[in-house]
PDB file of N, CA, C and O in Angstrom, chain B, residues numbered from 101:
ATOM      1  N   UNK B 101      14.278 -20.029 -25.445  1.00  0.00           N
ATOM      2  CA  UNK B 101      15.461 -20.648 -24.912  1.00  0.00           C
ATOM      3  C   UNK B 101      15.379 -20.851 -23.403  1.00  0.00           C
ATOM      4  O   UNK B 101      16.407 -20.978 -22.738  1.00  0.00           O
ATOM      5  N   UNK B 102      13.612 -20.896 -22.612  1.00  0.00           N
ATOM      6  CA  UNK B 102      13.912 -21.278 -21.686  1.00  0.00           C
ATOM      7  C   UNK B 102      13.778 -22.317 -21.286  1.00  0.00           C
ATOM      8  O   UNK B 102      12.866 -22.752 -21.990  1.00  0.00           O
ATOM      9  N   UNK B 103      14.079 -23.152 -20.550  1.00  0.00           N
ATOM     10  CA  UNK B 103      14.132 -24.198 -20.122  1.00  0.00           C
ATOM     11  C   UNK B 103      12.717 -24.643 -19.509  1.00  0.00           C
ATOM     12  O   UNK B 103      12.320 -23.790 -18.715  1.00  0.00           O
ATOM     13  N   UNK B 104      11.910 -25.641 -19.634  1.00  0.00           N
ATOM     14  CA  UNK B 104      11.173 -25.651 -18.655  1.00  0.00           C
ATOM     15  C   UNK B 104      11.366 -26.199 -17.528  1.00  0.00           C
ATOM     16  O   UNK B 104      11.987 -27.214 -17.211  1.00  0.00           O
ATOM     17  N   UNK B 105      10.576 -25.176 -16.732  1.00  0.00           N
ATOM     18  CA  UNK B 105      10.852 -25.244 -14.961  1.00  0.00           C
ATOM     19  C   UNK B 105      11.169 -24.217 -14.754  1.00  0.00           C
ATOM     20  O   UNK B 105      10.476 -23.585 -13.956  1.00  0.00           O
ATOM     21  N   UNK B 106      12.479 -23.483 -15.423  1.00  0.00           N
ATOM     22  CA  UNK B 106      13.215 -22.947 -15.122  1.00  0.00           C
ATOM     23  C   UNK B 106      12.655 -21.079 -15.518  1.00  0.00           C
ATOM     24  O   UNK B 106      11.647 -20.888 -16.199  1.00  0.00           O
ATOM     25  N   UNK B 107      13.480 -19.923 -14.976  1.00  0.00           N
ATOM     26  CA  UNK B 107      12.234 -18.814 -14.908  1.00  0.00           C
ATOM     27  C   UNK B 107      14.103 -17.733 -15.089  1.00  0.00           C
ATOM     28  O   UNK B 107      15.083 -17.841 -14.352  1.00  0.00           O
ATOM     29  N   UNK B 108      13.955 -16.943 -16.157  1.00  0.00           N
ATOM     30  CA  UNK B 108      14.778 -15.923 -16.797  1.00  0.00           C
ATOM     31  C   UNK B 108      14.182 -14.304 -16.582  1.00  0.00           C
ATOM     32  O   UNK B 108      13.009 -13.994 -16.790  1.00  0.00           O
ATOM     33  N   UNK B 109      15.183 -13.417 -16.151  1.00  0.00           N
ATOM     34  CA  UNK B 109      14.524 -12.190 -16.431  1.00  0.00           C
ATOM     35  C   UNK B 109      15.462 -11.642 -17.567  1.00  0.00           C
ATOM     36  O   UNK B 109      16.672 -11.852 -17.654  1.00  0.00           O
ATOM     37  N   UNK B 110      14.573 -10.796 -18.543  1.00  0.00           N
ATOM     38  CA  UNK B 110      14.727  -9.980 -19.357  1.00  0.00           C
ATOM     39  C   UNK B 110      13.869  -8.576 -19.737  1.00  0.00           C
ATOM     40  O   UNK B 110      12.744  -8.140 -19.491  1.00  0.00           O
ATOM     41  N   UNK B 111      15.261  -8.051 -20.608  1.00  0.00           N
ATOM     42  CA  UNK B 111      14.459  -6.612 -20.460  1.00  0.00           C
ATOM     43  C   UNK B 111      13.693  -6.481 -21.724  1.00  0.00           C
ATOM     44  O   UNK B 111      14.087  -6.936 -22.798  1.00  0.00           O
ATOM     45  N   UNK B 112      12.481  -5.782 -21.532  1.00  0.00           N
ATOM     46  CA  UNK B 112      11.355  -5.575 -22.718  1.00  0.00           C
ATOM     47  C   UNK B 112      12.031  -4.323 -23.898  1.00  0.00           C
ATOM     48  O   UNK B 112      13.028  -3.632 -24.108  1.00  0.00           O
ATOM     49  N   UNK B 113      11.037  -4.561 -24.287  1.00  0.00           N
ATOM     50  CA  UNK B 113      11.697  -3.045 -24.986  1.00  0.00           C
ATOM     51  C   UNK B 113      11.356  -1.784 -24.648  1.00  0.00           C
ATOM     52  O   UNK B 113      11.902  -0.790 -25.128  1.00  0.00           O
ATOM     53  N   UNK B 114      10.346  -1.759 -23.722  1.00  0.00           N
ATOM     54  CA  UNK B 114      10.406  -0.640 -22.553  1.00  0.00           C
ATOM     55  C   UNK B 114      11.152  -0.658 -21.645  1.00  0.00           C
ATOM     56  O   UNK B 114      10.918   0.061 -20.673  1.00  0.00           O
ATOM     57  N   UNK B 115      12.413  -1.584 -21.686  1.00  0.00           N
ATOM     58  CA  UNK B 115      13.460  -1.164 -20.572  1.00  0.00           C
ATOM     59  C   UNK B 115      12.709  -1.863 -19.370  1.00  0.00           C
ATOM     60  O   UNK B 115      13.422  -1.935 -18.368  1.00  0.00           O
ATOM     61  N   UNK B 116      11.527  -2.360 -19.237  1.00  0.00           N
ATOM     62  CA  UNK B 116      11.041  -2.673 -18.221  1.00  0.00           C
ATOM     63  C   UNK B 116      11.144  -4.669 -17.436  1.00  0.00           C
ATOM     64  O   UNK B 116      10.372  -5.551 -17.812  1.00  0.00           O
ATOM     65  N   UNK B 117      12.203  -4.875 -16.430  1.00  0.00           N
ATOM     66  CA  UNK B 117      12.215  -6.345 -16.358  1.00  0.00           C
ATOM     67  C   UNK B 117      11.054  -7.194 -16.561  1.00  0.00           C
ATOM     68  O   UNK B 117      10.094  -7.015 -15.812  1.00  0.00           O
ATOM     69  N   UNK B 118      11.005  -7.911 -17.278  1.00  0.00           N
ATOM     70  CA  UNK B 118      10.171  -9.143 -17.172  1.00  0.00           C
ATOM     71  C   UNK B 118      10.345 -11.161 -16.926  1.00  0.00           C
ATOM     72  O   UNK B 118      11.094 -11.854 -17.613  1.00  0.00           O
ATOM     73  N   UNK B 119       9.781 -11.492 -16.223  1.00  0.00           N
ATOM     74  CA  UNK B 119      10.913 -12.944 -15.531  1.00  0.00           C
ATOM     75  C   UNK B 119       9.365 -13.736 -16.743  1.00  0.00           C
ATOM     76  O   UNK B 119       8.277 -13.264 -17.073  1.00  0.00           O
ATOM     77  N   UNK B 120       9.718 -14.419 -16.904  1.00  0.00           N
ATOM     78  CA  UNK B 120       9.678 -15.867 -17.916  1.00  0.00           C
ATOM     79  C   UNK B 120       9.771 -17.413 -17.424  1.00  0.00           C
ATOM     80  O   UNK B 120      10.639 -17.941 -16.728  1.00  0.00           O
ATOM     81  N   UNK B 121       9.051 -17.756 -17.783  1.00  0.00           N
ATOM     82  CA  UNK B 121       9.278 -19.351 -17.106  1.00  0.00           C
ATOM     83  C   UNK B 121       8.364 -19.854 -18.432  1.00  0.00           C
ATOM     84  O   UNK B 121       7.714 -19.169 -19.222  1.00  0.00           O
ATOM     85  N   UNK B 122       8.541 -21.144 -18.379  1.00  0.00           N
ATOM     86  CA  UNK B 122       7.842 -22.129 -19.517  1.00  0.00           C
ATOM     87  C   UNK B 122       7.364 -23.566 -17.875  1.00  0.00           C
ATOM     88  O   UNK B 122       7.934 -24.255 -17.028  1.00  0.00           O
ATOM     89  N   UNK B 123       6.455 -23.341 -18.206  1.00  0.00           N
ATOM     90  CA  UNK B 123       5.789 -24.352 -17.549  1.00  0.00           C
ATOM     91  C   UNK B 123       5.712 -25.665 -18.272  1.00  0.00           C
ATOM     92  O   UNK B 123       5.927 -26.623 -17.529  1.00  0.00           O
ATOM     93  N   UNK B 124       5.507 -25.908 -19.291  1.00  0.00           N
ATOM     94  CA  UNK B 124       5.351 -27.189 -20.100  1.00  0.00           C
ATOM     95  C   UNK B 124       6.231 -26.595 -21.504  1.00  0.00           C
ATOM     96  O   UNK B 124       6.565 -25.411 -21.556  1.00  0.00           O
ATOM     97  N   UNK B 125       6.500 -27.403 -22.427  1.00  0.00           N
ATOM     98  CA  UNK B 125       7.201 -27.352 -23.903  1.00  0.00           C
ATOM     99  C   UNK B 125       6.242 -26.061 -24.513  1.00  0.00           C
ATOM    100  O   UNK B 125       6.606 -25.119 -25.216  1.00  0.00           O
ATOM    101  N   UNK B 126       4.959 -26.360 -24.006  1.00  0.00           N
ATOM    102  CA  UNK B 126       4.629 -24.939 -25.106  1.00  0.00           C
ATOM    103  C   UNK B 126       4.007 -23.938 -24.133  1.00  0.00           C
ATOM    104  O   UNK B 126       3.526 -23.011 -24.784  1.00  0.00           O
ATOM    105  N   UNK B 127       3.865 -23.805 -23.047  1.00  0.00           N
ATOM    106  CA  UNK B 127       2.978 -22.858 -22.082  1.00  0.00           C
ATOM    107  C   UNK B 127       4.783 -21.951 -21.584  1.00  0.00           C
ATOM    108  O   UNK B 127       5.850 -22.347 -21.116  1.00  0.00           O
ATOM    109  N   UNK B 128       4.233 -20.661 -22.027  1.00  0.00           N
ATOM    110  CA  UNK B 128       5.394 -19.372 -21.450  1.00  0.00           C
ATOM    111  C   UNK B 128       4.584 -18.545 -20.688  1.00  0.00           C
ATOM    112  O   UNK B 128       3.936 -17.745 -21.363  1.00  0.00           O
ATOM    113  N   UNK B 129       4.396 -18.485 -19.300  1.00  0.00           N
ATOM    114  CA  UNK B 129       3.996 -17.276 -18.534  1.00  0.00           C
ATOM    115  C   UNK B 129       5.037 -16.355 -18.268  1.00  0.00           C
ATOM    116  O   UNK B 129       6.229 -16.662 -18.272  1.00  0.00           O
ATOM    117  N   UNK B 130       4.528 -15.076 -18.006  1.00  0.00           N
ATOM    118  CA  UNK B 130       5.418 -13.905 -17.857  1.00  0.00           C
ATOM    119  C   UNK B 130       4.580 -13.090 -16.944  1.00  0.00           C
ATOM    120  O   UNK B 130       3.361 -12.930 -16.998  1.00  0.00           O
ATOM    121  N   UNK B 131       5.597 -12.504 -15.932  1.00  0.00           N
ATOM    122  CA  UNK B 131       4.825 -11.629 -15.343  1.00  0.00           C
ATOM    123  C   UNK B 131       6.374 -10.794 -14.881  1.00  0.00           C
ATOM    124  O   UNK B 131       7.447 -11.234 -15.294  1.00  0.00           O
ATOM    125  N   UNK B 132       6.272  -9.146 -13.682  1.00  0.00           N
ATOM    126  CA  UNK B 132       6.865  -8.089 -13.924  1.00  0.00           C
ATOM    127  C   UNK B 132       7.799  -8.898 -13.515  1.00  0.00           C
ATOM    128  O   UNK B 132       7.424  -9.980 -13.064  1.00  0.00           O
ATOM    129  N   UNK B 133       9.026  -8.646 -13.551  1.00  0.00           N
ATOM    130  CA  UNK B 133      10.422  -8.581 -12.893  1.00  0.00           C
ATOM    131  C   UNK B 133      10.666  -7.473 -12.334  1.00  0.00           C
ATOM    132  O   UNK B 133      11.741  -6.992 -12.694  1.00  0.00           O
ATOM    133  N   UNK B 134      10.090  -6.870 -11.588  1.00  0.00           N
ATOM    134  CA  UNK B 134      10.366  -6.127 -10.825  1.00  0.00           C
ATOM    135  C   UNK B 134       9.499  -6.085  -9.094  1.00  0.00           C
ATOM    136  O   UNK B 134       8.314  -6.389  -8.949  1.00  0.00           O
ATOM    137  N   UNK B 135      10.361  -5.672  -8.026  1.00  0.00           N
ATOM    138  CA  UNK B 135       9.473  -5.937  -6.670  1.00  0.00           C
ATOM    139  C   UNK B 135       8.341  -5.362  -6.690  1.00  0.00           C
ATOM    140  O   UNK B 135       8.182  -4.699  -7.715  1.00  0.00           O
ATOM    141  N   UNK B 136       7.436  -5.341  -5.934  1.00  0.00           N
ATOM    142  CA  UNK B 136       6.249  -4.835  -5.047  1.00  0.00           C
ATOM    143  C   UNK B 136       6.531  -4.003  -4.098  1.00  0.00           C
ATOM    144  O   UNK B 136       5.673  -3.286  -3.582  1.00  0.00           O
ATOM    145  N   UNK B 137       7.432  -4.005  -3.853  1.00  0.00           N
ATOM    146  CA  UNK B 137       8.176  -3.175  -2.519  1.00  0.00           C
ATOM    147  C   UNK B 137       8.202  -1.986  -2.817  1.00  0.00           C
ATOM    148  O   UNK B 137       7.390  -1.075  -2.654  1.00  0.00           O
ATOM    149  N   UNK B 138       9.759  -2.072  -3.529  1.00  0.00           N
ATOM    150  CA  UNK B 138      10.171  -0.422  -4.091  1.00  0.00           C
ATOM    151  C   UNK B 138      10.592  -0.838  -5.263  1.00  0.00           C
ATOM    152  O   UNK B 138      11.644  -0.241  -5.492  1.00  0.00           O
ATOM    153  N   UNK B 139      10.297  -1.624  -6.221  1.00  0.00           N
ATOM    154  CA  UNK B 139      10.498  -1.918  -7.769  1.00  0.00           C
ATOM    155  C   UNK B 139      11.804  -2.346  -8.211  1.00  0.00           C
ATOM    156  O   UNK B 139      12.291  -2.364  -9.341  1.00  0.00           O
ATOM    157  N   UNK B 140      12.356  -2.749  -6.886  1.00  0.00           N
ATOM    158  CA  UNK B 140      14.162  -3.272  -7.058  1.00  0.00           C
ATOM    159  C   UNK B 140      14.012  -4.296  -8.207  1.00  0.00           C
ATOM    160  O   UNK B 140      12.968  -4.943  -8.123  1.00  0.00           O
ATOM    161  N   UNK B 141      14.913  -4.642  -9.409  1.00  0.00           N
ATOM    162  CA  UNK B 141      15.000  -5.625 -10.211  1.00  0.00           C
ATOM    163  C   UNK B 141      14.968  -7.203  -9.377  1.00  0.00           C
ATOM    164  O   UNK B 141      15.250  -7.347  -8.188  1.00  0.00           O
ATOM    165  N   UNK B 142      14.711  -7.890  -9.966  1.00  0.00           N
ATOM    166  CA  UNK B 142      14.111  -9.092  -9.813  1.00  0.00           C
ATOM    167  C   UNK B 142      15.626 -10.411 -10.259  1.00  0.00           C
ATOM    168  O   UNK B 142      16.019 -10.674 -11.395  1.00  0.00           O
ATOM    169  N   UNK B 143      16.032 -10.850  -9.260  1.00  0.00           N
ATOM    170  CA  UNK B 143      16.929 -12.374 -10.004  1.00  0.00           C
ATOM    171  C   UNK B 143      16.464 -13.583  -9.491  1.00  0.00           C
ATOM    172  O   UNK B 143      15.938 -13.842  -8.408  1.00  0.00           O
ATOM    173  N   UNK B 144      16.884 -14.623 -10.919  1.00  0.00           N
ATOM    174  CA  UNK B 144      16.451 -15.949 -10.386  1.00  0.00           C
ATOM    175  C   UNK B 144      17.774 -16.106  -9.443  1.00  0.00           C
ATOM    176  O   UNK B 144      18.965 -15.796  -9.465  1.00  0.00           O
ATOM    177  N   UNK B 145      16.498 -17.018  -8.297  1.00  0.00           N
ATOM    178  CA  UNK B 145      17.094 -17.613  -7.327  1.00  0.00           C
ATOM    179  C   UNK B 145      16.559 -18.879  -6.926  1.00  0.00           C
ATOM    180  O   UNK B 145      15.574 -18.754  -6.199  1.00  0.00           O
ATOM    181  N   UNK B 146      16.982 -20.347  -7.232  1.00  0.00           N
ATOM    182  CA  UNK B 146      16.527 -21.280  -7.177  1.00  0.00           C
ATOM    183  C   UNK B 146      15.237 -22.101  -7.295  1.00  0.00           C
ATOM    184  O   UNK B 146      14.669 -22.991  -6.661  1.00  0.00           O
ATOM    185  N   UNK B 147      15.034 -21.338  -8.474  1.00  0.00           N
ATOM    186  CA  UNK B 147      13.360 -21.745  -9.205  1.00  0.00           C
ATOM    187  C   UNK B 147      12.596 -20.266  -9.184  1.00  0.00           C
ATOM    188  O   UNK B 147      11.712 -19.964  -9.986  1.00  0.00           O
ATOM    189  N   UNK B 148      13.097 -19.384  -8.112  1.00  0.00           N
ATOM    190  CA  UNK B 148      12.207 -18.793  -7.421  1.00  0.00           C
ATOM    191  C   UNK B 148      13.069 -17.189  -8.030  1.00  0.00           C
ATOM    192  O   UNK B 148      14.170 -17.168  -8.581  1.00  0.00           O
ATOM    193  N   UNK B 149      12.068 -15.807  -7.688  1.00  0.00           N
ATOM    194  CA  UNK B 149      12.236 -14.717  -8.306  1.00  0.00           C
ATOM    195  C   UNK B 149      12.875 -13.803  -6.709  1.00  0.00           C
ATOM    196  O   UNK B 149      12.104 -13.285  -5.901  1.00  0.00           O
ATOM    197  N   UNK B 150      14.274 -13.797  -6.581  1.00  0.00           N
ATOM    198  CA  UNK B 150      14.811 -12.618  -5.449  1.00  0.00           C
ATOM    199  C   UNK B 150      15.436 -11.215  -5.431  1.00  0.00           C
ATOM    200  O   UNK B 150      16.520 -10.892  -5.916  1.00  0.00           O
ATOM    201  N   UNK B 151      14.622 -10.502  -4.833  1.00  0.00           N
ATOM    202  CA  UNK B 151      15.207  -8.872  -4.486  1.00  0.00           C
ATOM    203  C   UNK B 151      16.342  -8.593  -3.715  1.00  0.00           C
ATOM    204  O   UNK B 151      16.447  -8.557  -2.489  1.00  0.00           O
ATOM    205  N   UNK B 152      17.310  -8.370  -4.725  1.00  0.00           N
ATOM    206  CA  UNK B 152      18.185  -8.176  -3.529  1.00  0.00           C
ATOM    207  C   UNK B 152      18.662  -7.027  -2.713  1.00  0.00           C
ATOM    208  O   UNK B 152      19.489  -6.979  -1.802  1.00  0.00           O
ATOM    209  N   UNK B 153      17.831  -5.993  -3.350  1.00  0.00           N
ATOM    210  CA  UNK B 153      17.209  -4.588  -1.992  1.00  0.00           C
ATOM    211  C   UNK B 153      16.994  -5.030  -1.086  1.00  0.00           C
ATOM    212  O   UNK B 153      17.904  -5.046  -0.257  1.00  0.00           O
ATOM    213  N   UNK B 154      15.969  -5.502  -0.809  1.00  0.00           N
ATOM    214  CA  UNK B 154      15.156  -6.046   0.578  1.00  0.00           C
ATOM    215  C   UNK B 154      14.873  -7.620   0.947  1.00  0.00           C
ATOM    216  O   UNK B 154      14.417  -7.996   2.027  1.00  0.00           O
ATOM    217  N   UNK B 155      15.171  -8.329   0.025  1.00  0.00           N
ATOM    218  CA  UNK B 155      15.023  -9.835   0.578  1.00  0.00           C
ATOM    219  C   UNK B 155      13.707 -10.404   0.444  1.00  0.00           C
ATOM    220  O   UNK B 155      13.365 -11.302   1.213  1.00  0.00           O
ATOM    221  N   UNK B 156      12.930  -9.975  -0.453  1.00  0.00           N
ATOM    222  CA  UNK B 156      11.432 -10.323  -0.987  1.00  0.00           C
ATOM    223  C   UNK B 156      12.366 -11.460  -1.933  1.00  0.00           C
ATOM    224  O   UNK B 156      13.488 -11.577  -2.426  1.00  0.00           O
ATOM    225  N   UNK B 157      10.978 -12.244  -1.800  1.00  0.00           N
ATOM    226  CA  UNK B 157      11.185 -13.752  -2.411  1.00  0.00           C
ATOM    227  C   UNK B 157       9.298 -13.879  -3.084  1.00  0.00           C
ATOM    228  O   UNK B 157       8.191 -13.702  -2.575  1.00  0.00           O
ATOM    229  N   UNK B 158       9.874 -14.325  -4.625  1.00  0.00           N
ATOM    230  CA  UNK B 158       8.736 -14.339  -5.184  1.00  0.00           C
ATOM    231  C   UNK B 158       8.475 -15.733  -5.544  1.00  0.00           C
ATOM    232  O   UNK B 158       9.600 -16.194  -5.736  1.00  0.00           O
ATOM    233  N   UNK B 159       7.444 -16.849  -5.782  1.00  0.00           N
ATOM    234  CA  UNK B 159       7.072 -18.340  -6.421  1.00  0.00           C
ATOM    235  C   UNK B 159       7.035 -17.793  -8.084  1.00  0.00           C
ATOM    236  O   UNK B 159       6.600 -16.754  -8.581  1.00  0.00           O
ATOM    237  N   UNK B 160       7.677 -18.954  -8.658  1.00  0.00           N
ATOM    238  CA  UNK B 160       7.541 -19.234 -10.153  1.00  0.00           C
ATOM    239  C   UNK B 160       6.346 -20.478 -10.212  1.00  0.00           C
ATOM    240  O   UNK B 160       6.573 -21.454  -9.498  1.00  0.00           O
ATOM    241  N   UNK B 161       5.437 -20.481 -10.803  1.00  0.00           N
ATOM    242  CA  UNK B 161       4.970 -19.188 -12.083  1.00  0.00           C
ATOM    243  C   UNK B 161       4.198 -18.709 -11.305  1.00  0.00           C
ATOM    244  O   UNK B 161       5.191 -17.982 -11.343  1.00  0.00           O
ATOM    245  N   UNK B 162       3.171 -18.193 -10.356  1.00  0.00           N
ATOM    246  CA  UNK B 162       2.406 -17.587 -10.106  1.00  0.00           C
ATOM    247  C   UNK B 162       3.085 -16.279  -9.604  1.00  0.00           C
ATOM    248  O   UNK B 162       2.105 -15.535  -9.558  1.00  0.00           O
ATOM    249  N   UNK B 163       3.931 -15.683  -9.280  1.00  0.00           N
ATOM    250  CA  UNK B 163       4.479 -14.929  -8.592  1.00  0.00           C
ATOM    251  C   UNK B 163       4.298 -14.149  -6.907  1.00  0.00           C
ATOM    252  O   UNK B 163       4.567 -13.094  -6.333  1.00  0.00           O
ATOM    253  N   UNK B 164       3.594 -15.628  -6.613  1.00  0.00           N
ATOM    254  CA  UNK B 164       3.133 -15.013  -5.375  1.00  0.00           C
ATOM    255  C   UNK B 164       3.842 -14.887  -4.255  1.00  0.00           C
ATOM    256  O   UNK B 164       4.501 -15.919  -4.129  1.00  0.00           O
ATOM    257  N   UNK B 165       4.095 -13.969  -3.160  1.00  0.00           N
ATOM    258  CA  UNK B 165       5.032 -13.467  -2.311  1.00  0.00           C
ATOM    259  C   UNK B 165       5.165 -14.523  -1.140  1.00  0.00           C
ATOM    260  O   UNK B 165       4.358 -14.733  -0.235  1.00  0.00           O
ATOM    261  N   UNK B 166       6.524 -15.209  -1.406  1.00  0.00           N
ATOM    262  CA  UNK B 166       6.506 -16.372   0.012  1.00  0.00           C
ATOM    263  C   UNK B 166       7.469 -15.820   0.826  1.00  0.00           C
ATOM    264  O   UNK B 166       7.567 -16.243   1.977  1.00  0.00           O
ATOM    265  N   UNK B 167       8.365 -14.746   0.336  1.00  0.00           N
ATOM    266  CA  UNK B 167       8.684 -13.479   1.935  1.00  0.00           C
ATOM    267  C   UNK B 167       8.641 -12.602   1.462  1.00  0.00           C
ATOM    268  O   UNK B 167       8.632 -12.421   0.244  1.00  0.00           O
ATOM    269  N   UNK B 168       8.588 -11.529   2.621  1.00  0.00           N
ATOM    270  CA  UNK B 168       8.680  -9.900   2.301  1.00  0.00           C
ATOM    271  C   UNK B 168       9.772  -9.608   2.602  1.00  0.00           C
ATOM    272  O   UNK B 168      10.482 -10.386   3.240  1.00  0.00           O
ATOM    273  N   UNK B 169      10.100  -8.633   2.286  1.00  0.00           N
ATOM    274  CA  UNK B 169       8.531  -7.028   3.020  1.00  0.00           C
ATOM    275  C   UNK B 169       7.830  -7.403   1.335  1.00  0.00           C
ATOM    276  O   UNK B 169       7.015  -7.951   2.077  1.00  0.00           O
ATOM    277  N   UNK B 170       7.540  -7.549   0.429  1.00  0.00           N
ATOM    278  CA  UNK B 170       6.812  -7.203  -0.742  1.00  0.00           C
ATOM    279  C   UNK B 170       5.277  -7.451   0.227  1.00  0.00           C
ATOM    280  O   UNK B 170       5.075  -8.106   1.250  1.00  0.00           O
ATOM    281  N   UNK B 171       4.307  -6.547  -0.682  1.00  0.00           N
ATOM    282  CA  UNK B 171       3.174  -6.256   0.001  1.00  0.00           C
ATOM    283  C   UNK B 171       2.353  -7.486  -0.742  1.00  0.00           C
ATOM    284  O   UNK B 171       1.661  -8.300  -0.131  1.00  0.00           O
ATOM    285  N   UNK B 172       2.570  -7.469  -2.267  1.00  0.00           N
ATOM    286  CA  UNK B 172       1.733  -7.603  -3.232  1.00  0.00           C
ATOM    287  C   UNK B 172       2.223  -8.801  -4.235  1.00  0.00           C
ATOM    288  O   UNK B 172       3.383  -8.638  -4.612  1.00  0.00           O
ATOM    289  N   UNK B 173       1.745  -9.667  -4.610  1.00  0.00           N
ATOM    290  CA  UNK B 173       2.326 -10.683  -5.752  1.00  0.00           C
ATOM    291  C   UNK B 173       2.588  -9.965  -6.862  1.00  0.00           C
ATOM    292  O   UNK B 173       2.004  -8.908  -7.101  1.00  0.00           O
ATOM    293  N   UNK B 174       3.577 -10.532  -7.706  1.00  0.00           N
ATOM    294  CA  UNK B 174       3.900 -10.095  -9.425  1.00  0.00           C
ATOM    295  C   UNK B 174       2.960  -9.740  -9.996  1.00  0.00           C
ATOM    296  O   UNK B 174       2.274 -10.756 -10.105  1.00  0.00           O
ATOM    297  N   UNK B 175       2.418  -8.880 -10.484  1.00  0.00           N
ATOM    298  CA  UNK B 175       1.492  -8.644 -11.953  1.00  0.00           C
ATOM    299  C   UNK B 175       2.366  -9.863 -12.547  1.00  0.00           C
ATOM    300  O   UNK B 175       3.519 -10.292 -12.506  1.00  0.00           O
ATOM    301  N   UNK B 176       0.515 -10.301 -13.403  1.00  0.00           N
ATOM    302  CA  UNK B 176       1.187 -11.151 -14.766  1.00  0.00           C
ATOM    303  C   UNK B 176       1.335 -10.616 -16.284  1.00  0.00           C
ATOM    304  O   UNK B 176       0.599  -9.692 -16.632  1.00  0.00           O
ATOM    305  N   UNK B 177       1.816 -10.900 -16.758  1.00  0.00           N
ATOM    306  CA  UNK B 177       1.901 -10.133 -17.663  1.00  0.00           C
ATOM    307  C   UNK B 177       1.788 -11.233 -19.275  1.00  0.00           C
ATOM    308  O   UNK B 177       2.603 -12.124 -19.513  1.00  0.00           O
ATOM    309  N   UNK B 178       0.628 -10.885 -20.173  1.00  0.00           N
ATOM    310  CA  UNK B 178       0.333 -11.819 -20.889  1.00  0.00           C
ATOM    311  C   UNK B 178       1.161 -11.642 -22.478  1.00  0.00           C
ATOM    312  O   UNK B 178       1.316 -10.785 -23.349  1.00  0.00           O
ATOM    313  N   UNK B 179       1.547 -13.044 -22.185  1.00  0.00           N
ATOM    314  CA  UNK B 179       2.209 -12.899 -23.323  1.00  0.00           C
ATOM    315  C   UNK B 179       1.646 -14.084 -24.756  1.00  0.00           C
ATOM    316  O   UNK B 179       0.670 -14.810 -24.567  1.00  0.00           O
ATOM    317  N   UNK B 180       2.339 -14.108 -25.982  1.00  0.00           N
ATOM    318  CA  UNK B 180       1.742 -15.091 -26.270  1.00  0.00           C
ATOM    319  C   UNK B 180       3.412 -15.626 -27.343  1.00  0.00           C
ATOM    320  O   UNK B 180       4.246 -14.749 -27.567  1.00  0.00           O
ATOM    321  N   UNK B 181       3.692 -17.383 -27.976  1.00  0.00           N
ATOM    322  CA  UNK B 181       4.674 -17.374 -28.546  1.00  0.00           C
ATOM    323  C   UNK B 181       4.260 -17.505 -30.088  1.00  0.00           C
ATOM    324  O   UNK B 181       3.295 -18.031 -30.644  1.00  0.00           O
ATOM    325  N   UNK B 182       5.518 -16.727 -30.606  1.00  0.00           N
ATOM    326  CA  UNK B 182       4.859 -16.953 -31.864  1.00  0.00           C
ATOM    327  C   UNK B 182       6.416 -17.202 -32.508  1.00  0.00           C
ATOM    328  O   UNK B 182       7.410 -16.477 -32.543  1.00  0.00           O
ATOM    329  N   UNK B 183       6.135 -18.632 -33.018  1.00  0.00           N
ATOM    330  CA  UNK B 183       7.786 -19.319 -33.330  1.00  0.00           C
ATOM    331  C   UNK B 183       8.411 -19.685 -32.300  1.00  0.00           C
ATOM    332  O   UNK B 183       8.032 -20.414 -31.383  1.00  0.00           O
ATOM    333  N   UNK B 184       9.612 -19.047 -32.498  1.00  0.00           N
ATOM    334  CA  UNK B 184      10.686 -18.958 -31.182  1.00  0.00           C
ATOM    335  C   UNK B 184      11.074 -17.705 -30.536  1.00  0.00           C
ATOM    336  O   UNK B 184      12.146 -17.380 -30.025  1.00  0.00           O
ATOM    337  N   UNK B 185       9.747 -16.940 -30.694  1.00  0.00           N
ATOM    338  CA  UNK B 185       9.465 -15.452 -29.773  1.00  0.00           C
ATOM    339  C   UNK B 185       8.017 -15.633 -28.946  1.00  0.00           C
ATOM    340  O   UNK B 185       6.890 -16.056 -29.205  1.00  0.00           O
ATOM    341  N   UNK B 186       8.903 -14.913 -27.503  1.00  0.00           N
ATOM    342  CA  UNK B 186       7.658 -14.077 -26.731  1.00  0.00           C
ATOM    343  C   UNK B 186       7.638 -13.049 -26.989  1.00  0.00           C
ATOM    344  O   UNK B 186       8.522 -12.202 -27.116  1.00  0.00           O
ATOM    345  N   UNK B 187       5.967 -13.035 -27.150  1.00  0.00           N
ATOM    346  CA  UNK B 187       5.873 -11.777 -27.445  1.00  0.00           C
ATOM    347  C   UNK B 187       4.447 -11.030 -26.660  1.00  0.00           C
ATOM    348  O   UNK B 187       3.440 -11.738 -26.668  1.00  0.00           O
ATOM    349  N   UNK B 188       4.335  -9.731 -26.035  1.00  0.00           N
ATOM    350  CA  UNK B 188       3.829  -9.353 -25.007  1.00  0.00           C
ATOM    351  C   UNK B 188       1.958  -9.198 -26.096  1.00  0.00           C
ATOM    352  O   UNK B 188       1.828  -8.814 -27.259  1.00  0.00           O
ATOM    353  N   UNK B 189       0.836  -9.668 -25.106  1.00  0.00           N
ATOM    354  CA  UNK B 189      -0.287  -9.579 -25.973  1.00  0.00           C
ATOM    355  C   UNK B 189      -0.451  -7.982 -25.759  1.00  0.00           C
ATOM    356  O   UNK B 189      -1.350  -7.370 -26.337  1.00  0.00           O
TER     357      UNK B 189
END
């Protein structure tokens, strides 16, 4: 149900955030929803993944850090769809 372009966080079933984006109709990357910093949860903020602890700003889909303080880009996290589920490989 995501949109493409567009990038969702949800929680795994380890309780652990994960942000979502669909790049094309069938490509779903996933990587953590959570900071690099100090692991503050992760919200979309205008395409883009924001902490609102500290003001780290993450890029969809790669998750790479276009402000800090985050030290480090998103882990990705591989997923694969099967139907109308992601599901973590």
């Amino acid at each position: 149900e995501v949109p493409v372009g567009d990038v969702v966080v949800v929680t795994s079933s380890s309780d652990w955030p994960i942000a979502l984006t669909r790049t094309d109709e069938t490509t779903v990357v996933a990587m953590s929803g959570m900071c690099t910093h100090q692991r503050c949860a992760l919200v979309p903020q205008d395409g883009d993944l924001y902490c609102n602890c500290h003001g780290a700003l993450f890029a969809v889909p790669d998750g790479a850090v276009i402000e800090g303080p985050a030290p480090e880009p998103l882990p990705p996290i591989e997923v694969t769809v099967e139907g109308t589920d992601v599901v973590m490989s």
